[in-house]
VOPAGU-2260 file (C-alpha; in pm, 1 decimal, decimal comma):
REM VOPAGU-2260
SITE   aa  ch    i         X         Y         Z
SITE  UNK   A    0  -20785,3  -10147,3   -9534,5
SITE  UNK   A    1  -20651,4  -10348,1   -9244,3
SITE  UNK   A    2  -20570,2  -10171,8   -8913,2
SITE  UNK   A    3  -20297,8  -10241,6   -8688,8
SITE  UNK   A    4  -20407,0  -10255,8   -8303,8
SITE  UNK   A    5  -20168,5  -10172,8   -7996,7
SITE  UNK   A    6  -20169,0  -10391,9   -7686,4
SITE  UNK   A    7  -20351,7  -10211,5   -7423,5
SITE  UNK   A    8  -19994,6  -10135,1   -7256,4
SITE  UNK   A    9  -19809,1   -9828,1   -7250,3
SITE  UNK   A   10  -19480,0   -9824,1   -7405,0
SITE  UNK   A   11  -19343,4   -9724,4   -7021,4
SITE  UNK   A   12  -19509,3  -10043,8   -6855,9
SITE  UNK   A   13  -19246,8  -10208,3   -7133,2
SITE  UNK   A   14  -18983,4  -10069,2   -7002,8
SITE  UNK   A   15  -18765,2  -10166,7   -6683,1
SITE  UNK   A   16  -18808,8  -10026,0   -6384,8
SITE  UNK   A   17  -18526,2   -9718,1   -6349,3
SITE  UNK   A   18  -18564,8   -9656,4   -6010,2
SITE  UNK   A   19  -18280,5   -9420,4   -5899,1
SITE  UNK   A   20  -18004,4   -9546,5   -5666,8
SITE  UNK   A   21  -17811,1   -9323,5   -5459,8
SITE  UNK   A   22  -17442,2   -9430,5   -5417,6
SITE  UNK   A   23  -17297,8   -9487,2   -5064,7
SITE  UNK   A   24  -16972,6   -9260,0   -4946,5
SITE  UNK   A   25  -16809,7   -9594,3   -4946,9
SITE  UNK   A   26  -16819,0   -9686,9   -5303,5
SITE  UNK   A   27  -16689,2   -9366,1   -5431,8
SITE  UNK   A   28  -16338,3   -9309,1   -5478,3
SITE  UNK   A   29  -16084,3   -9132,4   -5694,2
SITE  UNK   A   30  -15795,2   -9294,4   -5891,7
SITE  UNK   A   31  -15440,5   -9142,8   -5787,7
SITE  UNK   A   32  -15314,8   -8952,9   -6072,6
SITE  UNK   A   33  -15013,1   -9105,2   -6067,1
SITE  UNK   A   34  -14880,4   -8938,7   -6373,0
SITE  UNK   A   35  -14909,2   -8601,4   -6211,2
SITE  UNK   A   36  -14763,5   -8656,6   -5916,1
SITE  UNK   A   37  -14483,4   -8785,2   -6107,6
SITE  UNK   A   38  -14422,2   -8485,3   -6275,8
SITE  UNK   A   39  -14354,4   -8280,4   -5999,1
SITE  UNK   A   40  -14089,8   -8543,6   -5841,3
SITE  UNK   A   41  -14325,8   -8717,7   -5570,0
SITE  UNK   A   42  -14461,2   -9018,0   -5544,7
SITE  UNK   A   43  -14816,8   -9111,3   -5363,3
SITE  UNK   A   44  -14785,2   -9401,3   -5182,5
SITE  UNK   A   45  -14924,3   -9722,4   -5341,6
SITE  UNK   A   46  -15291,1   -9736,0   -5324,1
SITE  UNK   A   47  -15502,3   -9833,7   -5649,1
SITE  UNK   A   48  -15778,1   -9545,6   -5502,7
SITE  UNK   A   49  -15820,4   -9260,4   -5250,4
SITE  UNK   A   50  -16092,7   -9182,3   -5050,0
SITE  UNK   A   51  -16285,8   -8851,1   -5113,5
SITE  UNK   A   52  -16091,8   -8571,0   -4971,6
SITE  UNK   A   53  -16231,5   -8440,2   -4659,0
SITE  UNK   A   54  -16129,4   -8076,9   -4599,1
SITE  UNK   A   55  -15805,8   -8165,4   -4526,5
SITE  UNK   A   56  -15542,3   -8173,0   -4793,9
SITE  UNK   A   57  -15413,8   -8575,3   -4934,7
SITE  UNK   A   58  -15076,8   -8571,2   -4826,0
SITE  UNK   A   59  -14808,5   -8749,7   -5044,8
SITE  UNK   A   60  -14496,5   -8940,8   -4912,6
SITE  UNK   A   61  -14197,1   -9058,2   -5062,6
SITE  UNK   A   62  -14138,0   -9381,0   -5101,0
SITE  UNK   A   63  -13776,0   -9474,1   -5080,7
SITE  UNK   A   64  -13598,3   -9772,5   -4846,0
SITE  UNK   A   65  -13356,7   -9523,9   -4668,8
SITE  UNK   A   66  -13561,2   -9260,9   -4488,1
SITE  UNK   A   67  -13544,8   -9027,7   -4201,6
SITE  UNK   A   68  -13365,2   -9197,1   -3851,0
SITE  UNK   A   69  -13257,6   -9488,2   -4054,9
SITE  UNK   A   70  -12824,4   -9530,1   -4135,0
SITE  UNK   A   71  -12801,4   -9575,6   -4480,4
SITE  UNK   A   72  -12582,9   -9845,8   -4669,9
SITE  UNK   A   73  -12231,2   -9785,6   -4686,4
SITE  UNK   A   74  -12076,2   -9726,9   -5072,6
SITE  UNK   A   75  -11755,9   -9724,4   -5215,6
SITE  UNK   A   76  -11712,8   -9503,8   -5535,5
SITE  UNK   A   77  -11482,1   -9328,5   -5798,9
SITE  UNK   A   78  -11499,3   -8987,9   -5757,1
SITE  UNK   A   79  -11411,3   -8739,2   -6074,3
SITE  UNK   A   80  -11025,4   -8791,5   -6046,5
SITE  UNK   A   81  -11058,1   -9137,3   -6011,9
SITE  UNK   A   82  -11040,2   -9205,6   -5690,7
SITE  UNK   A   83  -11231,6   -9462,6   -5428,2
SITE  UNK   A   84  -11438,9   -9281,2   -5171,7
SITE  UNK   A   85  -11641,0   -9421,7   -4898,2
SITE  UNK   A   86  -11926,0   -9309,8   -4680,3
SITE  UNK   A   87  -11699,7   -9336,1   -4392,1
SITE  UNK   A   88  -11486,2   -9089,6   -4493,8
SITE  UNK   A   89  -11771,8   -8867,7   -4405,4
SITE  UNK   A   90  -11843,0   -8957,2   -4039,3
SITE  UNK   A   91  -11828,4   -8689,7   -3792,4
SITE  UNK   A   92  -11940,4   -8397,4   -3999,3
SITE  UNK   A   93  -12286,1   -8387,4   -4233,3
SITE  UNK   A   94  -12317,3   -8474,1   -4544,1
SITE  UNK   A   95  -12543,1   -8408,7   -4805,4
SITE  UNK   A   96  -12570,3   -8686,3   -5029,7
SITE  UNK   A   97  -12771,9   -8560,0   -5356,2
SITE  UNK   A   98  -12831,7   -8831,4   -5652,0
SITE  UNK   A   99  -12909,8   -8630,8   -6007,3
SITE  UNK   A  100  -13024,5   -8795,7   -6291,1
SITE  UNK   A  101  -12731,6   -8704,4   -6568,4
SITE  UNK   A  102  -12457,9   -8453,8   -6594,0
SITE  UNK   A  103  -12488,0   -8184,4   -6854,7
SITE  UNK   A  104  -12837,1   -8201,8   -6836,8
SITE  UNK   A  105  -13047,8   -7859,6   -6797,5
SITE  UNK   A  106  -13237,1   -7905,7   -6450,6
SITE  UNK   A  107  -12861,3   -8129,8   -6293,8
SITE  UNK   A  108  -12640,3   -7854,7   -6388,5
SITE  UNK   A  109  -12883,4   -7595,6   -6248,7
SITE  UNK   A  110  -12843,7   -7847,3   -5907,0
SITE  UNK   A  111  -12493,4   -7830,3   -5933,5
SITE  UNK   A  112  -12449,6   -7500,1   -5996,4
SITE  UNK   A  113  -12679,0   -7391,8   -5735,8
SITE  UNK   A  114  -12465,6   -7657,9   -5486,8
SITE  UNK   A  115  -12172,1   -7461,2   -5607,0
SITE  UNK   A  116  -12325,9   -7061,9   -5512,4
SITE  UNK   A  117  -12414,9   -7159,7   -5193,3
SITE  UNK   A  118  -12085,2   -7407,9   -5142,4
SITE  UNK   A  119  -11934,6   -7162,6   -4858,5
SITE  UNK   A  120  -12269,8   -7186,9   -4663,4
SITE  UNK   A  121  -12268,6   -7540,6   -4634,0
SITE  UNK   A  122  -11876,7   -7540,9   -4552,9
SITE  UNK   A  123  -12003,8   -7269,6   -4266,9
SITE  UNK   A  124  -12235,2   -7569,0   -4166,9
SITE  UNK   A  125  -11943,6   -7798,9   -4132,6
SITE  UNK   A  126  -12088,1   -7992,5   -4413,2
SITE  UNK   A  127  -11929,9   -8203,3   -4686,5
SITE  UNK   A  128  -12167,3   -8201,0   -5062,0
SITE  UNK   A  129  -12142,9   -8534,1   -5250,5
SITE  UNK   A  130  -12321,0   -8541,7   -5575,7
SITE  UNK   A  131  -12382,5   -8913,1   -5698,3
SITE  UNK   A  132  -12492,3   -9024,7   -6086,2
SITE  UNK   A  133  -12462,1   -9291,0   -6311,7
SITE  UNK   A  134  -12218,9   -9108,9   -6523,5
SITE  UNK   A  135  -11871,5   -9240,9   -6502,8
SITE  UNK   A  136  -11559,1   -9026,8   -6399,9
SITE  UNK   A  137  -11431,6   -8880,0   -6682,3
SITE  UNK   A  138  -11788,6   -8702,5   -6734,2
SITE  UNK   A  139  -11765,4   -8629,7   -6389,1
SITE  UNK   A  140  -11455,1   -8449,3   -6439,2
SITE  UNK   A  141  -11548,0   -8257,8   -6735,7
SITE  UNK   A  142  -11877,0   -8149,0   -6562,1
SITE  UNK   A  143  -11681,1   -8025,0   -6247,9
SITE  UNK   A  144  -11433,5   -7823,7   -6463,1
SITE  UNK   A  145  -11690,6   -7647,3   -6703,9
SITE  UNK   A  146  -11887,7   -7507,1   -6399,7
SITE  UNK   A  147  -11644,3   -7503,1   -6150,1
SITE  UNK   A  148  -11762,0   -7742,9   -5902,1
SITE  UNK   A  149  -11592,2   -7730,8   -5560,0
SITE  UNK   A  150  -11747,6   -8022,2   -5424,2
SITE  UNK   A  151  -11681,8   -8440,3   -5459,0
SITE  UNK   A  152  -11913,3   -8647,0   -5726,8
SITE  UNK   A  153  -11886,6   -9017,2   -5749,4
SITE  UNK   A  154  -11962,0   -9259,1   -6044,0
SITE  UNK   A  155  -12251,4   -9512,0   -5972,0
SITE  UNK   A  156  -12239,2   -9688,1   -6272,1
SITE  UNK   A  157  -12471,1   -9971,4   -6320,1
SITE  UNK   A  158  -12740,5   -9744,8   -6033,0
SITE  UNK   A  159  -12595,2  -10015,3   -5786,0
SITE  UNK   A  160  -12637,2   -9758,4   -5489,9
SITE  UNK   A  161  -12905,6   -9573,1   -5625,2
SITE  UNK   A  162  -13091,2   -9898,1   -5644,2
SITE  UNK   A  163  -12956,6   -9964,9   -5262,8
SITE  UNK   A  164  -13090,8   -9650,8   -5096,3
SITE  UNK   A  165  -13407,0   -9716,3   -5313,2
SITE  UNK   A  166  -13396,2   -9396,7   -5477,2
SITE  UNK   A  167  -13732,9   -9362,5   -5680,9
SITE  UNK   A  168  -13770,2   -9296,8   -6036,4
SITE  UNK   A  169  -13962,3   -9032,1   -6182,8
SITE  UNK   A  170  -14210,2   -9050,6   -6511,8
SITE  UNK   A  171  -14313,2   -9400,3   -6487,4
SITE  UNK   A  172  -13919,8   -9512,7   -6419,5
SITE  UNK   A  173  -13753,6   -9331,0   -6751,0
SITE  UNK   A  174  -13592,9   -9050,7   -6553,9
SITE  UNK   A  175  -13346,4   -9142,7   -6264,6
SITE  UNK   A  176  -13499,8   -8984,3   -5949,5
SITE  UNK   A  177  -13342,9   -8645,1   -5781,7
SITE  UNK   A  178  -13320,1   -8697,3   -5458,5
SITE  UNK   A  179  -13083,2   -8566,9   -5139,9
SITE  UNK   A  180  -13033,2   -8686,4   -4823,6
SITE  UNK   A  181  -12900,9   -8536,2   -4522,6
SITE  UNK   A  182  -12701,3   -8712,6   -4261,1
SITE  UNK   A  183  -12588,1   -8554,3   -3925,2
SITE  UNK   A  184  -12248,9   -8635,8   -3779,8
SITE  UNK   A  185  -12362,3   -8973,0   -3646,0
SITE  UNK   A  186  -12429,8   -9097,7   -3999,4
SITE  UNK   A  187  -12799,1   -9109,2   -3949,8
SITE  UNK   A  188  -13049,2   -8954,0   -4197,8
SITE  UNK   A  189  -13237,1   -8664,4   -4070,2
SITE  UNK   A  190  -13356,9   -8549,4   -4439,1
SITE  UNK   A  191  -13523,8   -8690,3   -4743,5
SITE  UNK   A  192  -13607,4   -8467,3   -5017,2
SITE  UNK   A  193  -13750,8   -8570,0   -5368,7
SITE  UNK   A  194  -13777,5   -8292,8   -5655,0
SITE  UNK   A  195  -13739,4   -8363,2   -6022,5
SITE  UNK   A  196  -13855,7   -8023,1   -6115,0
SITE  UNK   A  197  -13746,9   -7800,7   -5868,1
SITE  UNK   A  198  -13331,0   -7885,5   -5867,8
SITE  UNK   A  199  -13256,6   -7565,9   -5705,9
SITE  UNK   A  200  -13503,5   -7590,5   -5358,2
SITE  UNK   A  201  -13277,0   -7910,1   -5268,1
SITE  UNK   A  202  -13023,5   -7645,1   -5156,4
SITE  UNK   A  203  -13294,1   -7412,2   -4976,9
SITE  UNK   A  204  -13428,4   -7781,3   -4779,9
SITE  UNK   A  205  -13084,3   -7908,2   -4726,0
SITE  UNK   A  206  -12952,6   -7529,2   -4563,9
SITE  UNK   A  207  -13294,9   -7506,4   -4356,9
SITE  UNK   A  208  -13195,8   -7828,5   -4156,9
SITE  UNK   A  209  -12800,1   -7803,5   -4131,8
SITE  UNK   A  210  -12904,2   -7496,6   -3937,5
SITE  UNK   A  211  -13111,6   -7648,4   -3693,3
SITE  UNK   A  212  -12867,0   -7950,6   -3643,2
């Protein structure tokens, strides 16, 4: 009977070498889950990777082309009874300027309604509430009448301003970002705040600062 015969090798010799290698701190990184931050109305600023986190929490930042100390662009809109409003109309007094995605809509009517509870507060303030969407003014009029809004909304139809204060959009740009801003009596911005999910803490944030203006 014929015999098979090895090579005087082991079968490890055959093998390549799998010497370990120990990564260095600066190749590892993490990719920002966008999608995430998304969903809770903020955006991480763009970077394709983080570093590690040290012990010290990743902080997240808006990123939208009117932000604090800045004067934003003027605008000139139809509010729910049809007529033209401007930004200029406003000067002298604060204004909170809050963009929602769509009337009617469960988390925009919580907004307005939530605007609307705490209305005399901000009147205490000296403080004028403008509510902007893309809905035109006869929606705006039926949403103001069904909930008994006290307060101006204008029609940005087309996202014209929205697109000019660089208002950023939430779930990969599908939903229309929620986002206020607060400007003092000089017409400068002294508040940016971006929450999809939480409608209602725009009017805690917003009432925090008019009462240390």
């Amino acid at each position: 009977m014929a015999t098979l015969t090895l090579p005087k090798h082991s079968f490890s010799s055959l093998l390549p070498s799998q010497t370990p290698r120990t990564p260095s701190s600066q190749s590892l990184s993490i990719v920002s889950k966008s999608s995430q931050s998304h969903f809770y109305g903020l955006k991480l600023s763009n970077s394709s990777s983080l570093p590690i986190p040290s012990s010290t929490p990743a902080k997240t930042s808006i990123v939208a082309k009117v932000s604090k100390g800045q004067v934003p662009p003027s605008f000139t809109l139809k509010d729910q009874d049809g007529k033209t409003v401007s930004l200029s109309k406003f000067k002298g007094k604060p204004v909170v300027v809050y963009f929602y995605p769509a009337d009617e809509t469960p988390g925009c009517t919580k907004q307005a309604c939530a605007f609307r509870d705490s209305y005399e507060k901000f009147k205490k303030a000296g403080a004028e509430v403008v509510g902007i969407s893309g809905d035109d003014s006869s929606s705006h009029k039926a949403f103001a009448k069904k909930y008994r809004l006290p307060f101006t909304l204008l029609s940005d139809e087309g996202n014209k301003v929205r697109k000019e204060w660089g208002v950023p959009s939430d779930l990969f740009g599908t939903l229309p970002g929620r986002e206020t801003y607060v400007l003092d009596k000089k017409g400068v911005v002294q508040l940016v705040y971006n929450n999809q999910f939480q409608p209602e803490k725009h009017i805690d944030e917003t009432l925090k600062l008019l009462q240390s203006l």
